[in-house]
C-alpha positions as a Markdown table, in Angstrom:
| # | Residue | x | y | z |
|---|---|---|---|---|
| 1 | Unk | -134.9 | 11.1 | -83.4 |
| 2 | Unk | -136.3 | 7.5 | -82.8 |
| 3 | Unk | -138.5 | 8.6 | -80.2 |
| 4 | Unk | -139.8 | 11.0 | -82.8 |
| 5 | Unk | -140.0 | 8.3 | -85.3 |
| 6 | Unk | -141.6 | 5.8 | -82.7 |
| 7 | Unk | -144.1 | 8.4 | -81.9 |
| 8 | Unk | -144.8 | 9.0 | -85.8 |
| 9 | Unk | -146.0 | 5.3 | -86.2 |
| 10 | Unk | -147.7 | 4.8 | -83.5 |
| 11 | Unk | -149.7 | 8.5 | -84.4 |
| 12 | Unk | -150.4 | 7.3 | -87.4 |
| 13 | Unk | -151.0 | 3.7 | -87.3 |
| 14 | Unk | -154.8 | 4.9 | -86.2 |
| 15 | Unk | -157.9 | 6.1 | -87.7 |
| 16 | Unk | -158.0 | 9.1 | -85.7 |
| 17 | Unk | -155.4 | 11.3 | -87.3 |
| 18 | Unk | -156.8 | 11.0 | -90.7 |
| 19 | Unk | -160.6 | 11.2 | -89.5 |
| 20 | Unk | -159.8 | 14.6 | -87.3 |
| 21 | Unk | -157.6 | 15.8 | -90.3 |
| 22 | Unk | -160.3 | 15.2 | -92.6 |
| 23 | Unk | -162.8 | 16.7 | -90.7 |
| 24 | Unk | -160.3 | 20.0 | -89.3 |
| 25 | Unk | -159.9 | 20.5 | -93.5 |
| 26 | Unk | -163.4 | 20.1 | -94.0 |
| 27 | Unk | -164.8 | 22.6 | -90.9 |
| 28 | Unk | -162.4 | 25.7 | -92.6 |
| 29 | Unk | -163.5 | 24.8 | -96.4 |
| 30 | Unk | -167.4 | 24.1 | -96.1 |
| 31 | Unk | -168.1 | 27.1 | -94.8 |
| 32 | Unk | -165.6 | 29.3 | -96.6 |
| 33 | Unk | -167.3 | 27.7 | -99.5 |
| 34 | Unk | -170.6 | 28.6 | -98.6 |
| 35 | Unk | -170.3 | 32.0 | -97.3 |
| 36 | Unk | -168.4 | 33.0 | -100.9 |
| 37 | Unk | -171.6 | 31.6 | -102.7 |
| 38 | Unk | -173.7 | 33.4 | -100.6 |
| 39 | Unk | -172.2 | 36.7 | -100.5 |
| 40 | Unk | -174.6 | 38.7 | -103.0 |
| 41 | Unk | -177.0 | 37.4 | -101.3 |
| 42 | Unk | -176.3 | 38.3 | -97.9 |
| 43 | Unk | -174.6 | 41.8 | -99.4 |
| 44 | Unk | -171.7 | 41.2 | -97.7 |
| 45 | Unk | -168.6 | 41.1 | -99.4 |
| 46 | Unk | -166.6 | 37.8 | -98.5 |
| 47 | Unk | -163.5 | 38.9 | -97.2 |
| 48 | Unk | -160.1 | 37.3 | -96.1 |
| 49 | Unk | -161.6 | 36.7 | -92.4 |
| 50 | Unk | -164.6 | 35.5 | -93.8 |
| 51 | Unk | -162.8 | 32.8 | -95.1 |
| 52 | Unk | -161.3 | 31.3 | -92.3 |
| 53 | Unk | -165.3 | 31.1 | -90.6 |
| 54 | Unk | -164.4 | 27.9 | -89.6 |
| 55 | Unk | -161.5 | 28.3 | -87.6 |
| 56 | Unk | -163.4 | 27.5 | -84.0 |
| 57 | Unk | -164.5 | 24.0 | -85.5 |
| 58 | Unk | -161.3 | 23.3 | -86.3 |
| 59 | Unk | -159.5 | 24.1 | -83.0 |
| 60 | Unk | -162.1 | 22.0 | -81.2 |
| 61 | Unk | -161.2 | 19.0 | -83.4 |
| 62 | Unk | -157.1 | 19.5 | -83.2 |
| 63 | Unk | -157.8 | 19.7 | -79.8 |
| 64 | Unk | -159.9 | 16.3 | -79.7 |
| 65 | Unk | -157.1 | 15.1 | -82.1 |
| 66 | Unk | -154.5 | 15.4 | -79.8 |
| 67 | Unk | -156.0 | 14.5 | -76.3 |
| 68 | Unk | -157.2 | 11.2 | -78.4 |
| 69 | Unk | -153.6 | 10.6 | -79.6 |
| 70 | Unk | -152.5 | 10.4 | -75.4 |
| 71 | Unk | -156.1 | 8.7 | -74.2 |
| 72 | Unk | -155.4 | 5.9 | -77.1 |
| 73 | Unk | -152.3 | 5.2 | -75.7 |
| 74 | Unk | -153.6 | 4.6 | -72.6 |
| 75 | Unk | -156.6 | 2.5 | -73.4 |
| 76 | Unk | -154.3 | 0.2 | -75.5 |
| 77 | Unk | -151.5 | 0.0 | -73.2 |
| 78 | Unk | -149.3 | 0.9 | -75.1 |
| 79 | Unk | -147.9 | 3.6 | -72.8 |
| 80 | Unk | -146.7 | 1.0 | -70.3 |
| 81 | Unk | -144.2 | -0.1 | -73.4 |
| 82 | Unk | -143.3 | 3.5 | -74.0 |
| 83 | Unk | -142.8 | 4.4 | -70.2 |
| 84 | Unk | -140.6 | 0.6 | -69.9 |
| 85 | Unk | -138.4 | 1.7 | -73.0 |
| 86 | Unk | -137.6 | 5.5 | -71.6 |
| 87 | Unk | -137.8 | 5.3 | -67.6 |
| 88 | Unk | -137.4 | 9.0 | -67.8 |
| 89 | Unk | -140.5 | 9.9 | -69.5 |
| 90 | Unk | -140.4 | 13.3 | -70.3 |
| 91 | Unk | -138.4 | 13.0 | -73.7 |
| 92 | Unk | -141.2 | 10.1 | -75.0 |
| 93 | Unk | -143.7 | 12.8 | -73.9 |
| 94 | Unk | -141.9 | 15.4 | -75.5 |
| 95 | Unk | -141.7 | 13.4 | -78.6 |
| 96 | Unk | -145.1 | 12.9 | -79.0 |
| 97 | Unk | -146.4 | 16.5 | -78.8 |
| 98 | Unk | -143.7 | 17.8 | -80.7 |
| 99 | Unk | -145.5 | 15.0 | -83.5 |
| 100 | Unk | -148.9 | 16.0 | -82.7 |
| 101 | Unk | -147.9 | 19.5 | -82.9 |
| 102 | Unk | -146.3 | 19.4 | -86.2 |
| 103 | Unk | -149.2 | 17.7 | -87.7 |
| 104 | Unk | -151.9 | 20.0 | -86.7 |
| 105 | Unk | -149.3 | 22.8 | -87.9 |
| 106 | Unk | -149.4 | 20.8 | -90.7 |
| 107 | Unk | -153.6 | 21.1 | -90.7 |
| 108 | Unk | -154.1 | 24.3 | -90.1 |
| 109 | Unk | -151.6 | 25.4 | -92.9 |
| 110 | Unk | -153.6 | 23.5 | -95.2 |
| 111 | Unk | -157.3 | 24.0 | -94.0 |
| 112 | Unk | -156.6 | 27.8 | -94.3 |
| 113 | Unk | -154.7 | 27.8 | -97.2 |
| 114 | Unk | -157.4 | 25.8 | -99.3 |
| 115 | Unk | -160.4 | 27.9 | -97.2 |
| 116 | Unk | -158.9 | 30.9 | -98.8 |
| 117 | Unk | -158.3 | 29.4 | -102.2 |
| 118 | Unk | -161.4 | 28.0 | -102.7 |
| 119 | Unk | -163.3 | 30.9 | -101.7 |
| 120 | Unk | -161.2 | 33.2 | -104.0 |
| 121 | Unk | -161.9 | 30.7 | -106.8 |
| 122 | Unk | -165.5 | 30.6 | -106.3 |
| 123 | Unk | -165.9 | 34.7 | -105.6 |
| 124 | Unk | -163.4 | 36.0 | -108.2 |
| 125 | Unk | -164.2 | 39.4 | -107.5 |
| 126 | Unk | -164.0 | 39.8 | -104.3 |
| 127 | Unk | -161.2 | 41.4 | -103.0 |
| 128 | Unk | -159.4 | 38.1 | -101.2 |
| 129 | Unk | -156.1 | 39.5 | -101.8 |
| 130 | Unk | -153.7 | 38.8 | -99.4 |
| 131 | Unk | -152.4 | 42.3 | -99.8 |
| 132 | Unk | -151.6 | 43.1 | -95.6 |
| 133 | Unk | -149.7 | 41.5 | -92.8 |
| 134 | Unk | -153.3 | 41.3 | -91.1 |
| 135 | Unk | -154.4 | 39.1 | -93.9 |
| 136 | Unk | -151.3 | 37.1 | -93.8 |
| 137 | Unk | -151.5 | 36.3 | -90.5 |
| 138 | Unk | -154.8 | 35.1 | -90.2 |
| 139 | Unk | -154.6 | 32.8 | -93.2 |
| 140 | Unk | -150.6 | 31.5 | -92.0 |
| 141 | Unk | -151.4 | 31.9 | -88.5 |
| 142 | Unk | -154.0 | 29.4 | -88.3 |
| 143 | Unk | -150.8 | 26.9 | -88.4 |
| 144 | Unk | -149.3 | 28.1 | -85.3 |
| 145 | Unk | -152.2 | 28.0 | -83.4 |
| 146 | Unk | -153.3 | 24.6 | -84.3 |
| 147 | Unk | -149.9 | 23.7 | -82.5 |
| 148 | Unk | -150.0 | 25.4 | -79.6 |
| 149 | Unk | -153.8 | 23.8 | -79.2 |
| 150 | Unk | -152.5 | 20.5 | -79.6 |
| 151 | Unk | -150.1 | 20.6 | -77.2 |
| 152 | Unk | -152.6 | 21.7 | -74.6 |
| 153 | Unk | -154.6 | 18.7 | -75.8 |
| 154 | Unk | -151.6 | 16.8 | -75.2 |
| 155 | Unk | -151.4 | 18.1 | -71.8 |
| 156 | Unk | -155.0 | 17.8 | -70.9 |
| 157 | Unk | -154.7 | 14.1 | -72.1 |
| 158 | Unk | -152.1 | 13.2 | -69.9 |
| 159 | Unk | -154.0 | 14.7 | -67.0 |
| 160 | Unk | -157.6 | 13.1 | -67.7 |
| 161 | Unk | -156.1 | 10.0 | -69.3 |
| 162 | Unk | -159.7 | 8.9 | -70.2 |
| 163 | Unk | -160.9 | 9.5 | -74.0 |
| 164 | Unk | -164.6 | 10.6 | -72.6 |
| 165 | Unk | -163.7 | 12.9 | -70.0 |
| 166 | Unk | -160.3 | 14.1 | -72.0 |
| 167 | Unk | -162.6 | 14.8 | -75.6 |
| 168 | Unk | -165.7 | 16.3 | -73.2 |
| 169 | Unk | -163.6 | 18.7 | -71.4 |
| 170 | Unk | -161.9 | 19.8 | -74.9 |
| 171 | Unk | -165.1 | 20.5 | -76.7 |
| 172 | Unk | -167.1 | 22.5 | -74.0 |
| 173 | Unk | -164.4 | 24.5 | -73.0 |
| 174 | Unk | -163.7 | 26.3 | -76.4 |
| 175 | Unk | -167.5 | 25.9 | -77.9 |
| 176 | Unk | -168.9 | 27.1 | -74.6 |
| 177 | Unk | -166.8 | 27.9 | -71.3 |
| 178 | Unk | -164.9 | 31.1 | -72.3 |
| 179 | Unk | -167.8 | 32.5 | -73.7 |
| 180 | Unk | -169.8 | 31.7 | -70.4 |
| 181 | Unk | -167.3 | 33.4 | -68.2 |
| 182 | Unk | -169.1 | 36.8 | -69.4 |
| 183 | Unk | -171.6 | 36.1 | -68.1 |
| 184 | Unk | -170.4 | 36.4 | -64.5 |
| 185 | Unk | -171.3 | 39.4 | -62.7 |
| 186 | Unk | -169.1 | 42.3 | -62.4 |
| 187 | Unk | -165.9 | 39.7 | -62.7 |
| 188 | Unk | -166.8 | 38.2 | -66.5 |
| 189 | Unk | -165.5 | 40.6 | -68.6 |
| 190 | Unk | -162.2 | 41.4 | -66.5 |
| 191 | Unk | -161.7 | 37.3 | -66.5 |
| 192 | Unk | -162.4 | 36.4 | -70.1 |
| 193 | Unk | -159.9 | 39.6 | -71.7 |
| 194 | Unk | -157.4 | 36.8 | -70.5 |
| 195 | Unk | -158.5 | 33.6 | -71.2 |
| 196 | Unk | -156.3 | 31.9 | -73.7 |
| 197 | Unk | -158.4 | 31.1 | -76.8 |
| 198 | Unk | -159.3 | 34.9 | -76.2 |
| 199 | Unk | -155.9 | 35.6 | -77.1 |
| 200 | Unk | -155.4 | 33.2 | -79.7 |
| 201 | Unk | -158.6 | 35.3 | -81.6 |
| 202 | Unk | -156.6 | 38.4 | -80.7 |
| 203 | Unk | -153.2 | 36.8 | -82.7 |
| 204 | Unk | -155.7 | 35.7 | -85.7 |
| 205 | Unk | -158.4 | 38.6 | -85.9 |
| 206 | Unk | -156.4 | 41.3 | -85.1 |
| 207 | Unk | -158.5 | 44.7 | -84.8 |
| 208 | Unk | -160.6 | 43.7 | -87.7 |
| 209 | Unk | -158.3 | 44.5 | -90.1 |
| 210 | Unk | -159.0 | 41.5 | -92.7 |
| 211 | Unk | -162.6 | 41.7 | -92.1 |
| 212 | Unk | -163.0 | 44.8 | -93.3 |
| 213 | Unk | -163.3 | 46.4 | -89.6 |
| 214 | Unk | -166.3 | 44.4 | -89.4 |
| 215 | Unk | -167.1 | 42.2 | -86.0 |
| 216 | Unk | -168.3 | 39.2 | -85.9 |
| 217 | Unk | -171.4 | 38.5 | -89.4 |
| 218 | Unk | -169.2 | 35.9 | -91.7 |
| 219 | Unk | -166.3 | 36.7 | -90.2 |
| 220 | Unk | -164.1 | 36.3 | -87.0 |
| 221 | Unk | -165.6 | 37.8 | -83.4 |
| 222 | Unk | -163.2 | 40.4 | -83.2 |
| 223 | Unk | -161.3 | 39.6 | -79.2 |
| 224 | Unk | -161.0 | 41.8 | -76.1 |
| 225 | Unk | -157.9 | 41.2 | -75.0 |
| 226 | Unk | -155.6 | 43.8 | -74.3 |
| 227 | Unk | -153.0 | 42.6 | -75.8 |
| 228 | Unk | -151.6 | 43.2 | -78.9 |
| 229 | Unk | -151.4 | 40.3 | -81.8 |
| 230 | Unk | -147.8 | 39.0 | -81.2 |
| 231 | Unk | -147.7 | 39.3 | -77.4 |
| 232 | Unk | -151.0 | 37.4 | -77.8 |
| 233 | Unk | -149.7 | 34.9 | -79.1 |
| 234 | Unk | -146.6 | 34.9 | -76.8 |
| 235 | Unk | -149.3 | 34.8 | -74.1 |
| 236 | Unk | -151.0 | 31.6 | -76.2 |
| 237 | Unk | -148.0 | 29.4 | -76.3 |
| 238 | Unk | -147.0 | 30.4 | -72.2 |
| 239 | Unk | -150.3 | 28.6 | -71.6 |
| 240 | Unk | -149.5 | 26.0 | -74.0 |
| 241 | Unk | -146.2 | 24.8 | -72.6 |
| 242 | Unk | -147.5 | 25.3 | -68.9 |
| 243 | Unk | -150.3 | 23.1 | -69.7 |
| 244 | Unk | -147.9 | 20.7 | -71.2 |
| 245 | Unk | -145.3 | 20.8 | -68.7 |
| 246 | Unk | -148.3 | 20.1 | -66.1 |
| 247 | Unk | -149.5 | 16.7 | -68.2 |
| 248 | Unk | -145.9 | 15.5 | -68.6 |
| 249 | Unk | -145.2 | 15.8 | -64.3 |
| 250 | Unk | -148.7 | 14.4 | -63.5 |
| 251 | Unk | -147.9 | 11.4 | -65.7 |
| 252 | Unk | -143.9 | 11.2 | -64.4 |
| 253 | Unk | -145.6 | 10.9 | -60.9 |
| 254 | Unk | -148.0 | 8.5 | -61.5 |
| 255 | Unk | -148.5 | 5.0 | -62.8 |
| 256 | Unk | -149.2 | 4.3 | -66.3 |
């Protein structure tokens, strides 16, 4: 527990968890804010999904979040203290993405939670009820897939160990690489129905179920995985921990 308790301070003696978190609440509410204002407009009904618009944004910035909470440690070097106190490794590793990972649990529980609320506050007729398992879990599965995301951000930090190359690689790979793969001839589509973020969608969005069947507009791009929500998400955190476990041997075998 004191390498959890280490890991704790040293998380949160920066700016960078409260900035991200600030920001990861922000990217789920603004928009869920807007698109309930907007709905008569647009003559779309807000729905459950809707609300949750931002999710994407919010992934990206758990996933900077936690590749900055390795990089940090490396730029101040303060790993060389951590790596001198447990020789081992691995458990001061494992320490600090089981923090990170609770935290951005933590974020995504709230940034959902409060997206939902406050669009149900400001649309009170809408039907924002969470009434299905499908709505459930794409309002309370935003948690879980904040965590699995940071420990991949964990893992790529401990790979790239540099804050510019770590943070580039972590935004253009969810904002713009799986999508690209699609765009490969004849191989696209077959590649990106596994990709992981493809399945994450697939644990969140469902079949369209919260969104009133609708794909994509002011709710969640619907996935094509093949898989079905929960094994999606099985599939999800099996790239998370191999990811992790890749970070934690690259920096056991190397100096800090």
């Amino acid at each position: 527990m004191h390498l959890i308790a280490s890991e704790r301070i040293k998380l949160f003696s920066i700016a960078t968890p409260w900035a991200c978190g600030g920001l990861t609440i922000a990217a789920l509410v603004v928009p869920a804010s807007l698109t309930a204002l907007s709905a008569t407009e647009s003559r779309l009904p807000p729905t459950v999904a809707s609300t949750q618009f931002g999710y994407q944004l919010g992934l990206v910035l758990v996933l900077v979040l936690a590749a900055l909470s390795v990089t940090s440690d490396y730029r101040a070097g303060t790993i060389r203290t951590t790596f001198q106190a447990v020789p081992a490794r691995t458990p001061a590793l494992a320490a600090k993405a089981a923090v990170v990972a609770g935290y951005a649990f933590l974020l995504g529980e709230l940034a959902a939670g409060t997206a939902w609320l406050v669009a149900r506050l400001l649309a009170p007729a809408a039907d924002l009820a969470l009434d299905s398992f499908a709505d459930w879990r794409i309002v309370a599965g935003t948690g879980p897939v904040f965590a699995l995301a940071a420990a991949c951000g964990v893992g790529v930090g401990l790979l790239v160990r540099h804050t510019a190359g770590a943070v580039a690689l972590l935004v253009v790979y969810p904002l713009l690489a799986e999508n690209a793969v699609q765009l490969l001839p004849r191989v696209g589509d077959a590649i990106h129905r596994w990709l992981p973020l493809n399945a994450a969608t697939r644990f969140l969005g469902g079949y369209g179920e919260a969104n009133a069947g609708r794909d994509g507009g002011t709710g969640t791009v619907l996935s094509d995985s093949p898989l079905g929500p929960g094994w999606a998400l099985a599939y999800f955190a099996g790239f998370a921990v191999l990811v992790l476990a890749i970070g934690v041997t690259a920096a056991r075998r190397r100096d800090a």
